[in-house]
Backbone as a printed PyTorch tensor [residue, N CA C, xyz], in Angstrom:
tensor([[[ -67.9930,  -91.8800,  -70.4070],
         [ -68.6920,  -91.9080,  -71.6830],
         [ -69.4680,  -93.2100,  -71.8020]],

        [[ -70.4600,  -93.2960,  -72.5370],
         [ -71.5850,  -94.1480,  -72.6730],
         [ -71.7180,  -94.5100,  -74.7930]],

        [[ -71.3130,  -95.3770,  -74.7680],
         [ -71.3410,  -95.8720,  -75.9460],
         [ -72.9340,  -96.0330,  -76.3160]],

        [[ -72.8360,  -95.4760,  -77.5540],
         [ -74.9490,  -95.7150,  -77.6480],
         [ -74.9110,  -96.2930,  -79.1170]],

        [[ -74.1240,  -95.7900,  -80.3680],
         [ -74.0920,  -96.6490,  -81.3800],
         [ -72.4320,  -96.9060,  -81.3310]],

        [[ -72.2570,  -98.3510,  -82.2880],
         [ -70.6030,  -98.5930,  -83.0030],
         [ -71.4490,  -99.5510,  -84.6220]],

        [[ -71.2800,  -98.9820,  -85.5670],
         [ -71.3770, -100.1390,  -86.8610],
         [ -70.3210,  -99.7240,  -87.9360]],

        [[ -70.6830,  -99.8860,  -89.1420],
         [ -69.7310,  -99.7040,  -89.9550],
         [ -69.6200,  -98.0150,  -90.6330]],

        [[ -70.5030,  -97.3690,  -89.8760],
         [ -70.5880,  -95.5360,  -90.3010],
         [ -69.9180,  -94.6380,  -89.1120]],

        [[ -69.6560,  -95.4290,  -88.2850],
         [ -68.6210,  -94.6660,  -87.1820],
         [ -69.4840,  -95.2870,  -85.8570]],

        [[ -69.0760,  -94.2390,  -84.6260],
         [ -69.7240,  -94.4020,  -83.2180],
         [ -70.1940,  -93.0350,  -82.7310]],

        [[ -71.4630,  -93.2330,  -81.5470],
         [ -72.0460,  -92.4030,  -80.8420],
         [ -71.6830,  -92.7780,  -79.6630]],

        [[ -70.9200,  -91.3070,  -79.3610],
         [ -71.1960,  -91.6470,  -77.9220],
         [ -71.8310,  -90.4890,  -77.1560]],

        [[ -71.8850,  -90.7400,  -75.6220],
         [ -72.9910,  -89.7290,  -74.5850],
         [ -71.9030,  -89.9560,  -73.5770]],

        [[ -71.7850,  -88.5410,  -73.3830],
         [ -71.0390,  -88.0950,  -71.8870],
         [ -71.8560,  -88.0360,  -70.8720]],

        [[ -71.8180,  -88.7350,  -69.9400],
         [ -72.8490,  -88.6010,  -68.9460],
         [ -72.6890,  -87.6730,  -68.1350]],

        [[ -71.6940,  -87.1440,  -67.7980],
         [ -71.0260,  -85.9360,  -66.9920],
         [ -71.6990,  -84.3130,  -67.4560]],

        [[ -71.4600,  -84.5180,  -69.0730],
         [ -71.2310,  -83.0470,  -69.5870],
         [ -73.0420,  -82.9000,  -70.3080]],

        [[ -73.6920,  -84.4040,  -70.6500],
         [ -75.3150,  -84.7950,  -71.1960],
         [ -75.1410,  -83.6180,  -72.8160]],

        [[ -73.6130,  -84.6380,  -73.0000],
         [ -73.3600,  -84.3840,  -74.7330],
         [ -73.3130,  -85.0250,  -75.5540]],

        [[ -73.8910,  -85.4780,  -77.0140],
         [ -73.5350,  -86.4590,  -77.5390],
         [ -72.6570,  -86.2730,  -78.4860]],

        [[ -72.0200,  -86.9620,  -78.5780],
         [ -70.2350,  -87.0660,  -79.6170],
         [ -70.8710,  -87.9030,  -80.5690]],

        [[ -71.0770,  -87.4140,  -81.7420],
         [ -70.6330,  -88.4900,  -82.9060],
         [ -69.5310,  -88.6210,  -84.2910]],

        [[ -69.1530,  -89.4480,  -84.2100],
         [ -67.8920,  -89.5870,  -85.3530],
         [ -68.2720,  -90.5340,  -86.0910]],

        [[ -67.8290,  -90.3700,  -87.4040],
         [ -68.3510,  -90.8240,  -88.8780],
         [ -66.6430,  -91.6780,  -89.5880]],

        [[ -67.0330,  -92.7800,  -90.0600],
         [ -65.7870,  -93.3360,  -90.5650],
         [ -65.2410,  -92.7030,  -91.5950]],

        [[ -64.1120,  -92.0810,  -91.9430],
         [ -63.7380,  -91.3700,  -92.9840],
         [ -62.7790,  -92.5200,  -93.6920]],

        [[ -62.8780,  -92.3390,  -95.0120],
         [ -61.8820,  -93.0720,  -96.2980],
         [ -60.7600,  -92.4270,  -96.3530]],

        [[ -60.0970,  -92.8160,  -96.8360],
         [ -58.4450,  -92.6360,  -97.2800],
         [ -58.6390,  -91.1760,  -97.9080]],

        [[ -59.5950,  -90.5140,  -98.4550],
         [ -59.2720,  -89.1770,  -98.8510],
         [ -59.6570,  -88.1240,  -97.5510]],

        [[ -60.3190,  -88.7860,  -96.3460],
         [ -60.5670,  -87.9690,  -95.2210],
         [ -62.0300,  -87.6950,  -95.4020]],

        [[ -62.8460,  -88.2280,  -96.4820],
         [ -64.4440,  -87.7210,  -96.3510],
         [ -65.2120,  -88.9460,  -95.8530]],

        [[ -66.3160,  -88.9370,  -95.2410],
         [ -67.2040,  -89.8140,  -94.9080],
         [ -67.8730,  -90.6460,  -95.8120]],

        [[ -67.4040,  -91.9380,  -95.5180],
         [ -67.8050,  -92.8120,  -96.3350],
         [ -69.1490,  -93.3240,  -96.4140]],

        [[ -69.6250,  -93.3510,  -95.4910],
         [ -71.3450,  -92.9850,  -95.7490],
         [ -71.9970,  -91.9260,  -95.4520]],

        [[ -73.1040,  -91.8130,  -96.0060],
         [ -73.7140,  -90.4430,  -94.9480],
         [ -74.5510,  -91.2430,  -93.7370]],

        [[ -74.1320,  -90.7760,  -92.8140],
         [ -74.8510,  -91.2640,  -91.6630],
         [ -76.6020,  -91.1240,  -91.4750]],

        [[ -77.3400,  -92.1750,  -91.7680],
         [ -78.6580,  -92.3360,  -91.8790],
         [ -79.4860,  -92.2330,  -90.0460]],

        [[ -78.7410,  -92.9010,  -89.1620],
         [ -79.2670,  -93.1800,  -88.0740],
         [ -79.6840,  -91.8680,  -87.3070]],

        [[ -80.9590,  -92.3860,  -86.9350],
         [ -81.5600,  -91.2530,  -86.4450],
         [ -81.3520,  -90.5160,  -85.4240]],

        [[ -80.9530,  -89.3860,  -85.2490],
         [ -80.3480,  -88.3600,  -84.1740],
         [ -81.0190,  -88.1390,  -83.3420]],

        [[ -80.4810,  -88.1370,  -82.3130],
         [ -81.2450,  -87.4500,  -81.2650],
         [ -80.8590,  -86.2520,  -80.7580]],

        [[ -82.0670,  -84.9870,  -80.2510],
         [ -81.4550,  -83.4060,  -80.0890],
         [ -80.0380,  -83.5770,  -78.9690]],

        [[ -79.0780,  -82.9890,  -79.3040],
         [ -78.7440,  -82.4390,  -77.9440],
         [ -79.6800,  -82.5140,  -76.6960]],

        [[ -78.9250,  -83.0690,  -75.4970],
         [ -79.3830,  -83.2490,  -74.0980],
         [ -79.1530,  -82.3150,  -73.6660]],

        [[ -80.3990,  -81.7650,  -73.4210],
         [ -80.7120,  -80.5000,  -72.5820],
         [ -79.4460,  -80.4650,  -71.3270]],

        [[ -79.2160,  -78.9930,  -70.9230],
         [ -78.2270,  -79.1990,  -70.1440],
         [ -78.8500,  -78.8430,  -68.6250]],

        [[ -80.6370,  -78.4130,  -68.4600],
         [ -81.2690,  -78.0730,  -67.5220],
         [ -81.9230,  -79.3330,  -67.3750]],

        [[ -82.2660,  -80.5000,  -67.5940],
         [ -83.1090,  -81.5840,  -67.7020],
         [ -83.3910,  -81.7100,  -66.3550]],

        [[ -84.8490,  -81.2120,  -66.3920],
         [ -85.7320,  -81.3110,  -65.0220],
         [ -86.5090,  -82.3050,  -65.6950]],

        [[ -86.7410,  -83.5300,  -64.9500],
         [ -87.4630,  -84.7790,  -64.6290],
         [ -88.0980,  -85.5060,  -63.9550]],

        [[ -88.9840,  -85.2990,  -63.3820],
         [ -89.6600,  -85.8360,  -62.1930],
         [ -90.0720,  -87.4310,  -62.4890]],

        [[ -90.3210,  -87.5770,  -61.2210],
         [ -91.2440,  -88.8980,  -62.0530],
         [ -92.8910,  -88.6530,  -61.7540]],

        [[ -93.3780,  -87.6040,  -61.6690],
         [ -94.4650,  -86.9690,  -62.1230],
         [ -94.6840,  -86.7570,  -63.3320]],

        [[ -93.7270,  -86.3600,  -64.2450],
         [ -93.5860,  -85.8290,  -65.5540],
         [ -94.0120,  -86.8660,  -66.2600]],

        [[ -93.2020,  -88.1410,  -65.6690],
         [ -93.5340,  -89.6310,  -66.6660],
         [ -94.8200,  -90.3510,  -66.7790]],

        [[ -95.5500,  -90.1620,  -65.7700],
         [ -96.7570,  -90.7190,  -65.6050],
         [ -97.8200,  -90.1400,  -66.4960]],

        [[ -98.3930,  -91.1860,  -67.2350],
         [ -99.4060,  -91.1820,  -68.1950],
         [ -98.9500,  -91.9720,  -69.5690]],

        [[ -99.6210,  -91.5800,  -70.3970],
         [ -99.6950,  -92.1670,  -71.7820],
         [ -98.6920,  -91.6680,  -72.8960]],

        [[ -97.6880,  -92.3540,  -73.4290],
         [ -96.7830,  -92.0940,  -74.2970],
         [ -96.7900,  -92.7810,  -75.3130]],

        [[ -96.7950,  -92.1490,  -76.6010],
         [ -96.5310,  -92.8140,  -78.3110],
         [ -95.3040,  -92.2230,  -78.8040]],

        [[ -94.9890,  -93.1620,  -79.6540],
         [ -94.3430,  -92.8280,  -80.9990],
         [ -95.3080,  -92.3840,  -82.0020]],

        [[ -94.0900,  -91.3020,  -82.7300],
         [ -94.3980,  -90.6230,  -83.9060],
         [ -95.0430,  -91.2580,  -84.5530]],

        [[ -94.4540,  -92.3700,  -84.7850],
         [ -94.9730,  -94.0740,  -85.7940],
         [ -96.4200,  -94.1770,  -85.5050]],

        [[ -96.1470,  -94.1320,  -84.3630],
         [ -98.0860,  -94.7910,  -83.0170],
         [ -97.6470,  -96.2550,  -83.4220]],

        [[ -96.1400,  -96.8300,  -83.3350],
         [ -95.9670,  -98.3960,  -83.1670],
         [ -95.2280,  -98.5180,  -81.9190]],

        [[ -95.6360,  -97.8960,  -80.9590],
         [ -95.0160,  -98.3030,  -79.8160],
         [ -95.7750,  -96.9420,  -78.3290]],

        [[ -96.8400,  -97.9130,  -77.7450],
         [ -97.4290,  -97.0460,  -76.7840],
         [ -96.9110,  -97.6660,  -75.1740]],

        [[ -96.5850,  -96.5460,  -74.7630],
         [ -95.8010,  -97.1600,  -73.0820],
         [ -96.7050,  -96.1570,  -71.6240]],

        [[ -97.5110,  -97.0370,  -70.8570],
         [ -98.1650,  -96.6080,  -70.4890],
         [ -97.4870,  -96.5030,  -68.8820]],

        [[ -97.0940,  -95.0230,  -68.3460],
         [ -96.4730,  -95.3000,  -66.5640],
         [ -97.3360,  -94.7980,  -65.7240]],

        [[ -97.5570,  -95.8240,  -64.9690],
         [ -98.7760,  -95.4620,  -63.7640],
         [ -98.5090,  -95.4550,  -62.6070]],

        [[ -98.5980,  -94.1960,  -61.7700],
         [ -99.0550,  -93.6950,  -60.5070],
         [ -98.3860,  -94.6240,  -59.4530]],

        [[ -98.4640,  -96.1500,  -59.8350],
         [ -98.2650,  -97.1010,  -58.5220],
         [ -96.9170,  -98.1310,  -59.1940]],

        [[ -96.0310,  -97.2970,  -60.4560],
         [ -95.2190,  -97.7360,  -60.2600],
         [ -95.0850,  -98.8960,  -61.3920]],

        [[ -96.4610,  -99.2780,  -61.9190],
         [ -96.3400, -100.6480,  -63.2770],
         [ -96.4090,  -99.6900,  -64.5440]],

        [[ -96.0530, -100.6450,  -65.5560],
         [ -95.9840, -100.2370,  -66.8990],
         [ -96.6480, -101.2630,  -68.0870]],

        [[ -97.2160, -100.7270,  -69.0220],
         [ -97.6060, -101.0650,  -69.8400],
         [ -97.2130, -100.7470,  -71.4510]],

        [[ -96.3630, -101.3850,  -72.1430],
         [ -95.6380, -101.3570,  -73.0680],
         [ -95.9640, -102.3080,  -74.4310]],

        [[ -97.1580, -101.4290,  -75.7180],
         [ -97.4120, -102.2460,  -76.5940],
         [ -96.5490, -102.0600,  -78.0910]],

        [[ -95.5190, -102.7600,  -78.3200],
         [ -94.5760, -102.5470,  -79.3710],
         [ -95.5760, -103.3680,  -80.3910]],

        [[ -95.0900, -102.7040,  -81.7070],
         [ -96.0840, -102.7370,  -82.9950],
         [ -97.1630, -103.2810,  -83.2150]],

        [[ -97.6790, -101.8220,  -83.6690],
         [ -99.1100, -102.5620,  -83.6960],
         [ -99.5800, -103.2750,  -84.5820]],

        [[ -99.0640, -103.8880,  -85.0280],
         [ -99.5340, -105.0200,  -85.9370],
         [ -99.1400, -106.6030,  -85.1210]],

        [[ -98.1930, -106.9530,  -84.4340],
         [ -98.1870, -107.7210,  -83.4660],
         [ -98.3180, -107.8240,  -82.5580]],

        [[ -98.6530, -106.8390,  -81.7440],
         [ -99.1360, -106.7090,  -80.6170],
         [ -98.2350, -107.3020,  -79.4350]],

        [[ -96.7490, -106.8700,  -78.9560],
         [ -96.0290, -107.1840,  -78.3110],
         [ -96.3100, -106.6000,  -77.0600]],

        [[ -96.6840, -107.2330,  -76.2080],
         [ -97.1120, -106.5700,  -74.7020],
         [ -96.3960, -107.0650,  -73.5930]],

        [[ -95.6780, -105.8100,  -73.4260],
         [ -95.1360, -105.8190,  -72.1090],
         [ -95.4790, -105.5250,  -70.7730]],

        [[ -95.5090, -105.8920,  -69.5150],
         [ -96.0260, -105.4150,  -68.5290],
         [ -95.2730, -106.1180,  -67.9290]],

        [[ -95.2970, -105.0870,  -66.2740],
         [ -94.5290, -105.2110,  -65.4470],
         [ -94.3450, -103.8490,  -64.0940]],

        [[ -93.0650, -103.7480,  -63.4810],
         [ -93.2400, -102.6380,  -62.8530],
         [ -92.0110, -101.5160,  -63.3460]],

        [[ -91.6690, -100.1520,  -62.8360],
         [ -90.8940,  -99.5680,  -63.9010],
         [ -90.0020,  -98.6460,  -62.6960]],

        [[ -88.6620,  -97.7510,  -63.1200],
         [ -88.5340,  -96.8820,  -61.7560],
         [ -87.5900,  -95.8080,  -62.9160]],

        [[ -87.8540,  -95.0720,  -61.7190],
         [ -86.9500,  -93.6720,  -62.7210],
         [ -85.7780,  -93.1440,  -62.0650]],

        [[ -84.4930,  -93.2140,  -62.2610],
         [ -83.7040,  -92.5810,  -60.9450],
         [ -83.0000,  -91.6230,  -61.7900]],

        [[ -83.2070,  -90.2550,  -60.9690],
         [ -83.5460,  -89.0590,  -61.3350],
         [ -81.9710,  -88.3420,  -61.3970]],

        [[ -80.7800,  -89.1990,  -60.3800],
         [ -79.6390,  -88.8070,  -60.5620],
         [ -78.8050,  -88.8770,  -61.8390]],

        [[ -79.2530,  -90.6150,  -62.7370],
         [ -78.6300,  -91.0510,  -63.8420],
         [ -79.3880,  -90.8940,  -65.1210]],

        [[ -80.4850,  -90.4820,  -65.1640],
         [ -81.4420,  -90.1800,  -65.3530],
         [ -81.7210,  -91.1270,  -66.8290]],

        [[ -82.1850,  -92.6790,  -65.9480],
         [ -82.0770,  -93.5500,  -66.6280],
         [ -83.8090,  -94.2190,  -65.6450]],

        [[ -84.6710,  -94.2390,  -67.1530],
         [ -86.0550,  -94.9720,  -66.7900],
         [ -86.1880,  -96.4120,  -67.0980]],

        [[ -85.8470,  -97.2980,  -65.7540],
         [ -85.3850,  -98.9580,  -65.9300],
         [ -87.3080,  -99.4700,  -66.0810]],

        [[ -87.1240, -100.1420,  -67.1600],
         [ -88.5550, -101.3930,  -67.1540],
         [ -88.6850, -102.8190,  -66.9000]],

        [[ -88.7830, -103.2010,  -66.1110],
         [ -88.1440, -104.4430,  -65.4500],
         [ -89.5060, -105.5320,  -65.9310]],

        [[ -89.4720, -105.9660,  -66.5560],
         [ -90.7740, -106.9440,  -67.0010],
         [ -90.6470, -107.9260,  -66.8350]],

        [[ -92.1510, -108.3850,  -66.1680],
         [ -92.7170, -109.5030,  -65.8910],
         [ -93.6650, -110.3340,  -66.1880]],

        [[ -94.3090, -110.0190,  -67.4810],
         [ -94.7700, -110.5200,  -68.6800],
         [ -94.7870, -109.7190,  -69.6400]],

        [[ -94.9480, -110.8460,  -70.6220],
         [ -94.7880, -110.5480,  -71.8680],
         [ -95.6670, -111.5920,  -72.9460]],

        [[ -96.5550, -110.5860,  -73.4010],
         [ -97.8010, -111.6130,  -74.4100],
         [ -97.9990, -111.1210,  -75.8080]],

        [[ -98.4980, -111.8310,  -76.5870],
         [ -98.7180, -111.1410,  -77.7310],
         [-100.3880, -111.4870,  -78.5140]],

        [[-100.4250, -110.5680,  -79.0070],
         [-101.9530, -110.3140,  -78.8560],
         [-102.4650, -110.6730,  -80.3610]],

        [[-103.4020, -111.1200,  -80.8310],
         [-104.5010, -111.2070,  -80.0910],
         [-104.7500, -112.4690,  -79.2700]],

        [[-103.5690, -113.7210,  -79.2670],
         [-103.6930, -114.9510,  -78.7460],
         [-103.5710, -114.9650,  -77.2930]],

        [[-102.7200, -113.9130,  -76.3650],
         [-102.6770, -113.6040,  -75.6970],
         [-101.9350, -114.6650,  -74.9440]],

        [[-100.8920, -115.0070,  -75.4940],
         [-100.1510, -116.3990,  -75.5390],
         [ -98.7620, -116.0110,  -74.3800]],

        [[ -98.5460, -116.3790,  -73.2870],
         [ -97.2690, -115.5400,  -73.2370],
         [ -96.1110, -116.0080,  -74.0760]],

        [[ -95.0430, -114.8120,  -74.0380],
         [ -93.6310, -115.4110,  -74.7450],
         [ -92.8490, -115.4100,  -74.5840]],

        [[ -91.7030, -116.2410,  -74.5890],
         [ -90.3560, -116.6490,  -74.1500],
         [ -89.2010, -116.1080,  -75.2160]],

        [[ -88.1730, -115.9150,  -74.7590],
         [ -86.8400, -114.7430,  -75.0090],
         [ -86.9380, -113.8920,  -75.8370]],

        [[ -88.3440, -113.3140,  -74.9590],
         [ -88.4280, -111.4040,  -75.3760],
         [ -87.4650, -110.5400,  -74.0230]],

        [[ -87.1700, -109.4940,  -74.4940],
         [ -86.8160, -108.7180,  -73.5910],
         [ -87.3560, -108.8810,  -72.3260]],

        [[ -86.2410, -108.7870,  -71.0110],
         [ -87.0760, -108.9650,  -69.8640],
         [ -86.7740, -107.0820,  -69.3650]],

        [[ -86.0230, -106.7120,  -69.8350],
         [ -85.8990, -105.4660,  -69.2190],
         [ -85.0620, -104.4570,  -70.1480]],

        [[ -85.8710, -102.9420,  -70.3640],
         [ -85.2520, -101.6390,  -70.9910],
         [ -84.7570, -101.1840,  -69.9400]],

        [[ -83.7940, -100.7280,  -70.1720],
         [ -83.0690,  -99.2330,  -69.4270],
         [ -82.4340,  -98.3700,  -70.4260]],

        [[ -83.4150,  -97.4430,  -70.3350],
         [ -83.2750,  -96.1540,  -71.0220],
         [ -82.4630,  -95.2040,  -70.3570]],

        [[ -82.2810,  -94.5960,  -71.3980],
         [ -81.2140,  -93.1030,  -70.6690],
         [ -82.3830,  -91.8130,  -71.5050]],

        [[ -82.4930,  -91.4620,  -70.7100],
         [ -82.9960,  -90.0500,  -71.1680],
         [ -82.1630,  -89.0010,  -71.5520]],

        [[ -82.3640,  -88.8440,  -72.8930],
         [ -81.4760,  -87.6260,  -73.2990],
         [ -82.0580,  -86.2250,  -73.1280]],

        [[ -83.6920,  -86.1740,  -73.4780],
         [ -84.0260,  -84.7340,  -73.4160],
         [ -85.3040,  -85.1360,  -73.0010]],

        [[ -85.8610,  -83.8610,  -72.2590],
         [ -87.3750,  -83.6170,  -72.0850],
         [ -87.5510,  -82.1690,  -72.2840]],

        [[ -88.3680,  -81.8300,  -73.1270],
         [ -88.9800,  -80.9680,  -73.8910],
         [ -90.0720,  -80.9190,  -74.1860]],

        [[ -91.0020,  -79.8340,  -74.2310],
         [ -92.3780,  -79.6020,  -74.6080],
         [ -93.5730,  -80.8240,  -74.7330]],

        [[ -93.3610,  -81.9700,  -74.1610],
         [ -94.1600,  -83.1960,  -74.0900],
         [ -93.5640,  -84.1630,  -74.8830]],

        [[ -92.1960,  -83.7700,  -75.4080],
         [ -91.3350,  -85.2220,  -76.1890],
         [ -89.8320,  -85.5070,  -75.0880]],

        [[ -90.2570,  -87.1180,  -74.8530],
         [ -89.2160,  -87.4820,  -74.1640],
         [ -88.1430,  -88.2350,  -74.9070]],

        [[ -87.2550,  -87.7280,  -75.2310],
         [ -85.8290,  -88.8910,  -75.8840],
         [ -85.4030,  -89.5420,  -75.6320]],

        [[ -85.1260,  -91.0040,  -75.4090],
         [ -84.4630,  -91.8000,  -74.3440],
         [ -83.5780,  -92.7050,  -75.8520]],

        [[ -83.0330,  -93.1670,  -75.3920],
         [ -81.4760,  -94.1120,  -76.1840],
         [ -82.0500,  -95.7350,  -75.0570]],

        [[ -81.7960,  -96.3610,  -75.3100],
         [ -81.3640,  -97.7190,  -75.5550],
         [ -80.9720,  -98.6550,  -75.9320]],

        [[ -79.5570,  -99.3430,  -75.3070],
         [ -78.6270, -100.2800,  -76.6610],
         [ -78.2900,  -99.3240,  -77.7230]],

        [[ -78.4420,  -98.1220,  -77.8880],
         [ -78.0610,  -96.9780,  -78.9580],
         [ -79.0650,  -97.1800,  -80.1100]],

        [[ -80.4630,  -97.4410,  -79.8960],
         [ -81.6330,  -97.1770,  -80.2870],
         [ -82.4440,  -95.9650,  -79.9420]],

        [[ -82.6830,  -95.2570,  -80.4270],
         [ -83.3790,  -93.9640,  -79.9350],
         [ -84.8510,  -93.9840,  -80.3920]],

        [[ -85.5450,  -94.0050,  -79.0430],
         [ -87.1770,  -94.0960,  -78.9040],
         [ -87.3540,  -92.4440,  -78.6450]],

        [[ -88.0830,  -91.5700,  -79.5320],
         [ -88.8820,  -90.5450,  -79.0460],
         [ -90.2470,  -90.8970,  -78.6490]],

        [[ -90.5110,  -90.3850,  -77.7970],
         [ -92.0790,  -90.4300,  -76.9770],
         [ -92.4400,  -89.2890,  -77.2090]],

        [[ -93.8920,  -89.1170,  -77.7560],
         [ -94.4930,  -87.8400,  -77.0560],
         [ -96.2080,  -87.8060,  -76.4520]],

        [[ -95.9050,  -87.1420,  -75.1410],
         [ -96.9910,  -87.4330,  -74.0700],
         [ -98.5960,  -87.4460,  -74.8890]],

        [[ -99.4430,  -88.6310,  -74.0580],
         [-100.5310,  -88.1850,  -75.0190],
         [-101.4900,  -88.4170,  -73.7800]],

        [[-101.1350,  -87.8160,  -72.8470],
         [-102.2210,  -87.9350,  -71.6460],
         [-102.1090,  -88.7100,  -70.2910]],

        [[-102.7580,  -88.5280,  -69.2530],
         [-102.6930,  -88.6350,  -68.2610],
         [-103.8340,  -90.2100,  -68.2850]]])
């Protein structure tokens, strides 16, 4: 099992074996849930998850359009988190298709429009892919859930 959230509304977890997610909610002394759980779900993990790393290549947004991640052909990535600060990541990226976890290993990091580089930003995502479906990819990180959906080659 793969821990993806723990706070004060319970824990998520992901079976990597069975590509299920478990979640449990903290219950009060009368047995009901003491909050309603706000954090955003992710579908059930497909239990056919075909993934290439053909599939990944091209242009990906958020719903938001605050976070565009660009995977190219030869292996680099291009990663601009909100667009209002312009957090740019780049670097090179890999997909291994057994764990089916898409690692971003970065090797700069600037922010725009000064184009300044910056120091103790993230040097590296590793995502877990939960689902691929109809051009939306789900991936979890740190038990953050990024939906992507493809916006071109």
């Amino acid at each position: 099992m793969e821990l993806q959230r723990f706070d004060d509304k319970g824990i998520q977890l992901f079976d990597l074996e069975s590509q299920q997610t478990f979640r449990y909610s903290k219950l009060d002394d009368n047995g009901k849930a003491t909050q309603k759980d706000t954090t955003a779900k992710s579908p059930e993990p497909s239990t056919s998850l075909k993934l290439s790393l053909s599939d990944l290549e091209g242009y990906w947004i958020t719903e938001k359009k605050d976070v565009v991640l660009s995977l190219k052909k030869d292996g680099t990535f291009y990663m601009d988190i909100d667009n209002t600060k312009h957090r740019i990541y780049t670097g090179k990226y890999q997909y291994h298709v057994t764990v089916k976890s898409l690692v971003l290993n970065v090797e700069e990091v600037k922010a725009e429009p000064l184009g300044k580089p910056l120091s103790g930003e993230k040097r590296k995502f590793d995502f877990k892919v939960q689902t691929f479906e109809n051009g939306v990819l789900n991936l979890t990180e740190d038990g953050e859930v990024w939906i992507f959906k493809f916006d071109g080659k």
